[in-house]
C-alpha positions in Angstrom: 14.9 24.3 -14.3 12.5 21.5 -15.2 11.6 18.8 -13.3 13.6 16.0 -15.2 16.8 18.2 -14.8 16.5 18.7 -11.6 16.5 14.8 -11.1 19.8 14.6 -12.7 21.4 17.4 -10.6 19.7 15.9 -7.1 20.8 12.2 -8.1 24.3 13.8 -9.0 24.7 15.8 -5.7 23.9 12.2 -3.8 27.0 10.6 -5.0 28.7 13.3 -2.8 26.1 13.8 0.6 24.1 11.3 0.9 21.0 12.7 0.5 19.1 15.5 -1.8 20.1 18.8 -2.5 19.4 21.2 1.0 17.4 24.5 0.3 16.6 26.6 2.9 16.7 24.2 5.5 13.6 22.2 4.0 15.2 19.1 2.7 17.4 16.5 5.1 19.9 14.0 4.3 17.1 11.2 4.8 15.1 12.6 1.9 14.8 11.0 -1.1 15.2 13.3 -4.1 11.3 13.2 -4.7 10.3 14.1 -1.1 12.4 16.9 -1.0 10.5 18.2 -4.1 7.1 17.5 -2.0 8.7 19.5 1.4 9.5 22.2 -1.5 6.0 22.0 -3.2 3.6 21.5 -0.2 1.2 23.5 -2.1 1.1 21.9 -5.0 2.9 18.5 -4.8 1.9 17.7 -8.1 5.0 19.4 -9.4 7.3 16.7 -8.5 4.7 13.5 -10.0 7.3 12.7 -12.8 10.3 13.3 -10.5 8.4 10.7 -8.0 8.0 8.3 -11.2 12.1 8.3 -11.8 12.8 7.8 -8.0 10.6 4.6 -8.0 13.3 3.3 -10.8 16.3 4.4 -8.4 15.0 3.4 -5.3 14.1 0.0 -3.7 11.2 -0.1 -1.9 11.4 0.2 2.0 8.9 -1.0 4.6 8.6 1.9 7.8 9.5 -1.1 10.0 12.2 -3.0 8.1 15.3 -2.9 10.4 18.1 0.1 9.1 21.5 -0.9 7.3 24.2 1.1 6.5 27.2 0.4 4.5 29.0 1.8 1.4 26.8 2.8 -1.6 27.3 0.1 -4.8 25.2 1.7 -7.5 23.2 4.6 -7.6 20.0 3.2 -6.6 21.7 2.3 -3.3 22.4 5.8 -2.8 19.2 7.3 -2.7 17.9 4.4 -0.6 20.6 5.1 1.9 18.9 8.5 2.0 16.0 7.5 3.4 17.0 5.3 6.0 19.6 7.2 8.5 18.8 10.8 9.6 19.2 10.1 13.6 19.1 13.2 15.4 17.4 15.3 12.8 14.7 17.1 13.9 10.9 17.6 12.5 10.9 21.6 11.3 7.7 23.6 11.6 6.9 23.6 8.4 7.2 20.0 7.7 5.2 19.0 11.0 2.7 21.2 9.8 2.7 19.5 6.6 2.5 16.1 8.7 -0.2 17.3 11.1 -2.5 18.7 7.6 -2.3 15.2 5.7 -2.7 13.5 9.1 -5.9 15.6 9.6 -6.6 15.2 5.9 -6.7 11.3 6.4 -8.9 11.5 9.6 -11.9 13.5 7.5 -11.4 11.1 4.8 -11.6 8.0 7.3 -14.6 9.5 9.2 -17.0 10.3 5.9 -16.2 7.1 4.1 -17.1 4.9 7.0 -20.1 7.1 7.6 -21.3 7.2 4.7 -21.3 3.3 4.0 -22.4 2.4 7.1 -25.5 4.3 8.0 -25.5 7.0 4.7 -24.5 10.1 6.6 -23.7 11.3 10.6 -25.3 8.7 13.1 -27.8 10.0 15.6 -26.9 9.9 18.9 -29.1 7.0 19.7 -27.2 4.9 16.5 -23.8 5.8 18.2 -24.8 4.3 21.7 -27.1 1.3 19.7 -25.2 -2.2 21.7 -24.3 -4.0 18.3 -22.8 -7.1 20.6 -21.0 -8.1 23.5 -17.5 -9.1 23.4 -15.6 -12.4 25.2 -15.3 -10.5 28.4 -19.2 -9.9 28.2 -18.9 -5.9 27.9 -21.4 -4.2 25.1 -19.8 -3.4 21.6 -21.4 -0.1 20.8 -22.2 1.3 17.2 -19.6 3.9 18.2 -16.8 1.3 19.1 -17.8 -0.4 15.6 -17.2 2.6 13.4 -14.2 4.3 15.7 -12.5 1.1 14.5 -13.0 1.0 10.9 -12.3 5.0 10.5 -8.6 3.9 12.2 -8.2 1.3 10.0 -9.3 3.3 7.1 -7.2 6.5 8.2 -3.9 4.2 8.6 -4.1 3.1 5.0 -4.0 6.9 4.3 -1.4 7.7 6.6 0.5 4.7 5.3 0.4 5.9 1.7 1.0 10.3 2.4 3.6 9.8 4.6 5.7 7.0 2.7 5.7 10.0 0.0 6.6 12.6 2.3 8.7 10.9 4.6 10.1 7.9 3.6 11.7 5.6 6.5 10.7 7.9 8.9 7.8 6.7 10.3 5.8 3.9 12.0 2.2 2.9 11.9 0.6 1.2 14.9 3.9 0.0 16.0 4.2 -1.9 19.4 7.1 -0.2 21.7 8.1 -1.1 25.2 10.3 -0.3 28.0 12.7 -3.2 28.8 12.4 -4.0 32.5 15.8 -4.7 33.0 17.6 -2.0 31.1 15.2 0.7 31.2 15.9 1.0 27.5 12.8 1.8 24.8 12.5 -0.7 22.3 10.1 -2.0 19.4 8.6 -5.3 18.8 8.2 -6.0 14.6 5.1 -7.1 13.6 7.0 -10.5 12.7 8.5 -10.8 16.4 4.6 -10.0 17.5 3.3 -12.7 15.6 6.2 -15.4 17.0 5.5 -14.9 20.3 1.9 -15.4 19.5 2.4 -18.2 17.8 4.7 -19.5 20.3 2.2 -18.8 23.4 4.9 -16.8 24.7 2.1 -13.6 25.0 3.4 -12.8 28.3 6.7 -10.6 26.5 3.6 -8.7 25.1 2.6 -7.5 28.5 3.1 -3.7 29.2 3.4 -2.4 25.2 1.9 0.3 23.9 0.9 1.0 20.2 0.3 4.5 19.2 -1.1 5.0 15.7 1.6 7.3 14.3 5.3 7.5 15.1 7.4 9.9 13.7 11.1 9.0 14.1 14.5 10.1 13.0 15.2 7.2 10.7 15.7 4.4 13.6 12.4 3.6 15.0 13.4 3.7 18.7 14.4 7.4 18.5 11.0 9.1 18.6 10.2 12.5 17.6 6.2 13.2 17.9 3.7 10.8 18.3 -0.1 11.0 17.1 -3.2 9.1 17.8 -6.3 8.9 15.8 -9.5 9.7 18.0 -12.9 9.3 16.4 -15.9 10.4 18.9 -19.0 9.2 17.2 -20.6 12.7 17.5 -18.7 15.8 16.8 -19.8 17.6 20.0 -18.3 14.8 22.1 -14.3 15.5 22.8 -11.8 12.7 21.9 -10.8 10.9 25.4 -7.7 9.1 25.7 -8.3 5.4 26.6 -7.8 4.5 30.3 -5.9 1.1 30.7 -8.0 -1.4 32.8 -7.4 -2.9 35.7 -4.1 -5.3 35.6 -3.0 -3.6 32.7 0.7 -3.0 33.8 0.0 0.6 33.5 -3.7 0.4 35.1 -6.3 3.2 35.4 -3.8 5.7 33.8 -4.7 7.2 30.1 -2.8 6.5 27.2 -1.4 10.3 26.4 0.1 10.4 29.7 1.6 6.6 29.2 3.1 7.9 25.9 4.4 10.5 26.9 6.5 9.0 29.8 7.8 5.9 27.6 8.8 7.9 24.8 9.3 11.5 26.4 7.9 13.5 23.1 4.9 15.3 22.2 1.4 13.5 21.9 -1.1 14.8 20.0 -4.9 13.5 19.1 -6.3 14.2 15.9 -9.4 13.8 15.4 -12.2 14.7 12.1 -12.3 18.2 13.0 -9.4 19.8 15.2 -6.6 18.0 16.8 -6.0 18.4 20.6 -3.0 17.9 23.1 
């Protein structure tokens, strides 16, 4: 069966589940009919570029953060939408976390050599990575290092952003800020809109005590996590990532970020850096 025919079966079959047609346990309800052709096709997601094209018609598109609705279906479009926004409980199979994990990797080599290589035309030198470019407010040295660890994660989140919309859709958060409310104990997330209101409002203090991991992965509702991921970019390759230690009156002070995330969210935490990825 051809790609265009399998478009009108999948569309068909989400009238009636909700979702795309399941095979062998690849495809979930919150896929769209086009990433279920990727998880399908992970060698050679090509396969599914005019299916892809078709489900941009159907389907509206979604930000990773905007807030989920659900509600009857009204036209087709809504259905496939609906799709990619409520999967709570599902879980992350091995296949598709590997998947996840490669194009996550995939984005932190693309990040590192791009930045390199306009920067300083190739791998810095030791003494370029430790080279003081400036010193910050608080009077502490900006390194060379610092400089291009921050460009490579803002480099390797526009990657992320654009692989994992196609491969999962509404499932996912980039750089998101979470907290544990101090009265109810309960794990919630603060939209960038919300972030920039209390800004705005001088009320920075609500700020105090979130985290923001670089990657989320999450079941459809952004407060039930499923794996988290960090992007770590040591200037040399022989140096191993390090998880950054909060500072002194930090509400989590002199502890490291992995195990932070891992007690506020109660998943796995991995760092993936240019050339392996690490606990």
């Amino acid at each position: 069966m051809n790609v265009l025919a399998r478009i009108g079966l999948l569309v068909g079959l989400s009238w009636g589940i909700g979702g795309c047609l399941l095979s062998d346990d690849v495809c979930t309800p919150v896929d769209t009919t086009y990433s279920c052709c990727v998880k399908q096709h992970l060698g050679d997601a090509s396969q599914c570029n005019t299916l892809e094209a078709e489900v941009r018609v159907l389907t509206p598109t979604v930000h990773p953060s905007t807030p989920r609705t659900h509600g009857p279906a009204v036209a087709v479009g809504t259905v496939v939408a609906a799709a990619t926004l409520s999967s709570d409980g599902e879980i992350f199979s091995g296949k598709l976390r590997a998947a996840v994990e490669k194009l996550l990797r995939e984005c932190a080599v693309q990040a590192h050599e791009a930045v390199n290589r306009r920067r300083i035309g190739g791998d810095p030198t030791r003494k370029q990575c430790e080279e003081i470019l400036k010193w910050d407010p608080n009077g502490k040295p900006v390194t060379r290092a610092m400089q291009l660890g921050e460009e490579k994660h803002a480099e390797a989140a526009l990657c992320a952003q654009a692989r994992l919309h196609a491969l999962i859709p509404g499932r996912f958060s980039l750089e998101q800020r979470y907290r544990v409310n101090p009265t109810t104990g309960q794990l919630e997330w603060i939209t960038p809109e919300q972030y920039q209101e209390l800004l705005r409002t001088n009320q920075s203090r609500f700020l105090k005590g979130t985290v923001k991991p670089d990657v989320v992965l999450h079941s459809g509702t952004p407060t039930k996590v499923q794996m988290i991921y960090d992007f770590k970019f040591p200037c040399l390759r022989e140096t191993l990532p390090k998880w950054t230690i909060y500072e002194e009156g930090h509400p989590y002070a002199f502890r490291n970020q992995g195990e932070v995330y891992k007690e506020i969210f109660k998943v796995k935490v991995r760092r993936i850096t240019p050339w392996e990825m690490f606990q």
